[in-house]
C-alpha positions, 0 to 999 in steps of 0.5 A, spaced: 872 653 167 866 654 163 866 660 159 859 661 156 860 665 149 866 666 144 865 673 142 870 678 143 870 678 152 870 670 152 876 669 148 879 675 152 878 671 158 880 664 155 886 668 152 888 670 160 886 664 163 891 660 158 897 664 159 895 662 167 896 655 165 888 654 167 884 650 164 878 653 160 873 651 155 868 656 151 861 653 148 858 658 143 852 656 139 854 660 133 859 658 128 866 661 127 864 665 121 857 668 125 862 670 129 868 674 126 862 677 121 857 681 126 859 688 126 860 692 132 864 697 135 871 700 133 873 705 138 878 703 143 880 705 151 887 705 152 885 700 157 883 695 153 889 696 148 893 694 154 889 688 155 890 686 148 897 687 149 897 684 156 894 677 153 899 678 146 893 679 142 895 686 140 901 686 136 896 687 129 892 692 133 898 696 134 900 695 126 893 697 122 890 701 128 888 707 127 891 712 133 886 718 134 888 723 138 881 727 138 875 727 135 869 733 133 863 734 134 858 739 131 852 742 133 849 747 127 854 752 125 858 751 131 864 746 131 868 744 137 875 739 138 875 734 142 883 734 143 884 728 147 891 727 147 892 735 149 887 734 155 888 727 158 895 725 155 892 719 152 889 717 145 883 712 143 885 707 138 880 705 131 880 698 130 873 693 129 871 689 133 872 684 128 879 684 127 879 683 133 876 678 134 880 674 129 886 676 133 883 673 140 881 666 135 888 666 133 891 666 140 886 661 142 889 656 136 896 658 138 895 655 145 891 648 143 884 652 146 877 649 145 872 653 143 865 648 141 861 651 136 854 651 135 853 649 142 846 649 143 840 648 148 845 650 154 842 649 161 846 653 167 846 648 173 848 648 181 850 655 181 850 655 188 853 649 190 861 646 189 860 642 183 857 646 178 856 644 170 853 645 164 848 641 159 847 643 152 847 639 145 852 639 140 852 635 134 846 632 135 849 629 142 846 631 150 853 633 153 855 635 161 861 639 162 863 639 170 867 646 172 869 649 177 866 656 175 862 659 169 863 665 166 857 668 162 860 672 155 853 670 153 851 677 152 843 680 153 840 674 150 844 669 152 842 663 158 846 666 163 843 671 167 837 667 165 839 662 169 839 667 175 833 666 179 828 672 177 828 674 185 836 675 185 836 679 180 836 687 180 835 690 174 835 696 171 833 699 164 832 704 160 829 704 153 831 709 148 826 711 143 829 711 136 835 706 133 842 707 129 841 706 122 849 704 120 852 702 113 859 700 111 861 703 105 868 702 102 869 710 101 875 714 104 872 717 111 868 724 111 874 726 115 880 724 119 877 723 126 870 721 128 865 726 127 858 727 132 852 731 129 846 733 133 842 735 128 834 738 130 832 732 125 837 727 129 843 724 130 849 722 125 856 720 126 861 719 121 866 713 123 871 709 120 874 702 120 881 703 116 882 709 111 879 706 106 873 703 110 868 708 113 862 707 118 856 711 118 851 712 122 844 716 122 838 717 128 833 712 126 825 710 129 826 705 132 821 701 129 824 702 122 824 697 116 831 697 113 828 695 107 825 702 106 833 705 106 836 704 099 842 707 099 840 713 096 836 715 101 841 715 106 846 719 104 842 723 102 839 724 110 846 724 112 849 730 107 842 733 110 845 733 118 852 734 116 855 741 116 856 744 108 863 743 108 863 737 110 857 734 106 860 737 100 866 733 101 863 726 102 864 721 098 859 716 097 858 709 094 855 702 095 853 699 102 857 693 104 852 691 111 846 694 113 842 694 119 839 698 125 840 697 132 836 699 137 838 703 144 838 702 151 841 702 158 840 696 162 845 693 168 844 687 171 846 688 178 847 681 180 854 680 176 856 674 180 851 668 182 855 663 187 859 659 182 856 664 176 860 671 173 856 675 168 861 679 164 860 684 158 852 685 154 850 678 160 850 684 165 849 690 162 848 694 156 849 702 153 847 705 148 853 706 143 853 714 143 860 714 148 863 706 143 863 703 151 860 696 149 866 693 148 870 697 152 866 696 158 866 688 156 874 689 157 874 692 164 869 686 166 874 682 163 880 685 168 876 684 174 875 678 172 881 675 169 885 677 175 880 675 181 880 667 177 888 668 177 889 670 184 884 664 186 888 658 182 894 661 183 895 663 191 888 660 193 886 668 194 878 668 195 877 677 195 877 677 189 872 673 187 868 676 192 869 683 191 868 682 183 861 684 181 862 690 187 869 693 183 866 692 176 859 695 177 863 701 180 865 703 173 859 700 169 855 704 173 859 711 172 860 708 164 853 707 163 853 715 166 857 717 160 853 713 155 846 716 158 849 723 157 852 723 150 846 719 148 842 725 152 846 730 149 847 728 142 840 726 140 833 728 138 828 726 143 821 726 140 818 728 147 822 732 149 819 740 151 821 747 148 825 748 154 828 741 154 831 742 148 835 749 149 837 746 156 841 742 150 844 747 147 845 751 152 849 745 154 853 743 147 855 751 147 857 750 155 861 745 151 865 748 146 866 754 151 869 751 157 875 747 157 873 743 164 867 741 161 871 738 155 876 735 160 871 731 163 869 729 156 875 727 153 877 723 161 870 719 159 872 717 153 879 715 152 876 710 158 876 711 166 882 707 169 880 700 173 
């Protein structure tokens, strides 16, 4: 097996596939450390911490993870308690990407696993024939590795999907017109669970990674400078949208990362391609709204794992032919989800006067019903695969 991309979802399937005693090996064009410090979501389903469990990648995440049983959102004066735990009898876990990613490289060494660093020029071949492979450079040598299958974890610009012939690909996409401008500062959190503003001047979210390491986030122009952000400005644009009580009470201090991430909704329905599965951001993408990306990741990680294992162990061929129709089934209900809380949340510079009381005509609906909540909280805490 070629799994292309050492992020979080190819170490998680080579996780699986090494506890299933099948042979695998990951090429990634970036380094270890490139790696581990890309910041990235921290919100888990329950269904990825039981993946993490199921691959005995997740006993740190059960030590430091922060267990949230809810989460608030705010419109105006008008504030309403998202209780997971009471609505679905489950909770979400806070618990970065990066630690994450350390955990899953620590397994792979635990097993002897190969993972090529600064893998480059990688090229897909025979895709649809019996003997596929892949050519790249490493250490300045032309290499081949021959497989059976290829697993894309290679992410949207990666050369997997590329390696799809434009006519077998349907796609789909949706570009949004503002970005996220997030931070890490070393302060306590601006509150016990996650906190999603719609502000008429845009979006803002309080998150964190630990007690003692917070996450912001505040609606940007998606053709922002991050130069043009020094740290003053953007606290003072987030107290602005926050509620009073709540930007009274922020502490504030240095940034430790920057950056602005542009968002959009993009799937590629052609999740599988001969001997070519997509997994993760190859195949799709959702804005962060909803903290989906790596959950979603994770369910393709399911699917996929257990298709490849019934195929080498009981010569099972189903699952692999089903795989691209049983993940897109919940992607293309995640990507609802993530649309909608991006839809309902945000600040669209088109959007008429009857758009925007449409929207908060919804947000109250919202904070009055609890069937609206309950759908809600059942999306976030993750739909079951």
């Amino acid at each position: 097996m070629a799994i292309i991309g050492g992020g979080p979802s190819g170490l998680l399937l080579a996780r699986l596939l090494d506890m299933a005693q099948i042979d695998n090996i990951i090429l990634e064009r970036q380094s270890r450390a490139h790696v581990i410090g890309r910041i990235r979501a921290g919100v888990l389903e329950d269904g990825t911490q039981t993946m993490l469990r199921r691959a005995e990648s997740g006993a740190r995440m059960d030590r430091e993870g922060l267990v949230h049983e809810g989460f608030v959102m705010t419109h105006g004066t008008d504030r309403t308690r998202i209780d997971l735990s009471a609505l679905t009898g489950r909770t979400v876990m806070v618990y970065g990407q990066t630690e994450i990613t350390k955990d899953l490289y620590a397994a792979r060494e635990s097993m002897g696993g190969v993972i090529m660093h600064g893998a480059e020029n990688v090229a897909l071949h025979d895709l649809t024939g019996r003997n596929p492979h892949v050519t790249f450079c490493h250490d300045g040598e032309a290499k081949r590795l021959d497989c059976e299958f290829i697993a894309g974890c290679d992410g949207f610009h990666g050369p997997s999907r590329q390696a799809i012939p434009k006519a077998a690909r349907r796609e789909f996409e949706r570009v949004y017109p503002f970005g996220w401008l997030g931070i890490l500062s070393q302060t306590p959190p601006a509150g016990d669970e996650l906190i999603y503003v719609a502000h008429e001047e845009g979006f803002a979210l309080c998150s964190m990674r630990n007690k003692a390491l917070s996450r912001y986030y505040i609606q940007c122009d998606a053709d922002e400078d991050i130069a043009d952000w020094p740290d003053d400005r953007f606290w003072e644009v987030l107290r602005r949208r926050l509620p009073p009580d709540i930007a009274r009470g922020l502490q504030t201090g240095p940034s430790t990362e920057k950056s602005i991430a542009p968002l959009r909704s993009y799937v590629c329905e052609t999740m599988r391609y001969g001997r070519l599965f997509l997994a993760g951001d190859a195949a799709h993408i959702v804005p962060p709204t909803g903290a989906k990306g790596l959950n979603l990741a994770a369910s393709d990680i399911h699917y996929l794992s257990e298709a490849l294992i019934g195929w080498y162990r009981r010569d099972e061929a189903a699952g692999l032919e089903g795989y691209a129709a049983r993940a897109l089934a919940r992607v293309w209900k995640t990507e609802r989800f993530s649309w909608w809380m991006t839809s309902l949340m945000h600040a669209f510079p088109d959007r008429s006067p009857f758009e925007k009381r449409m929207q908060q005509a919804e947000l109250a609906y919202l904070g009055e019903s609890s069937a609206a909540m309950a759908v809600l909280a059942e999306n976030y805490v993750g739909l079951p695969y």
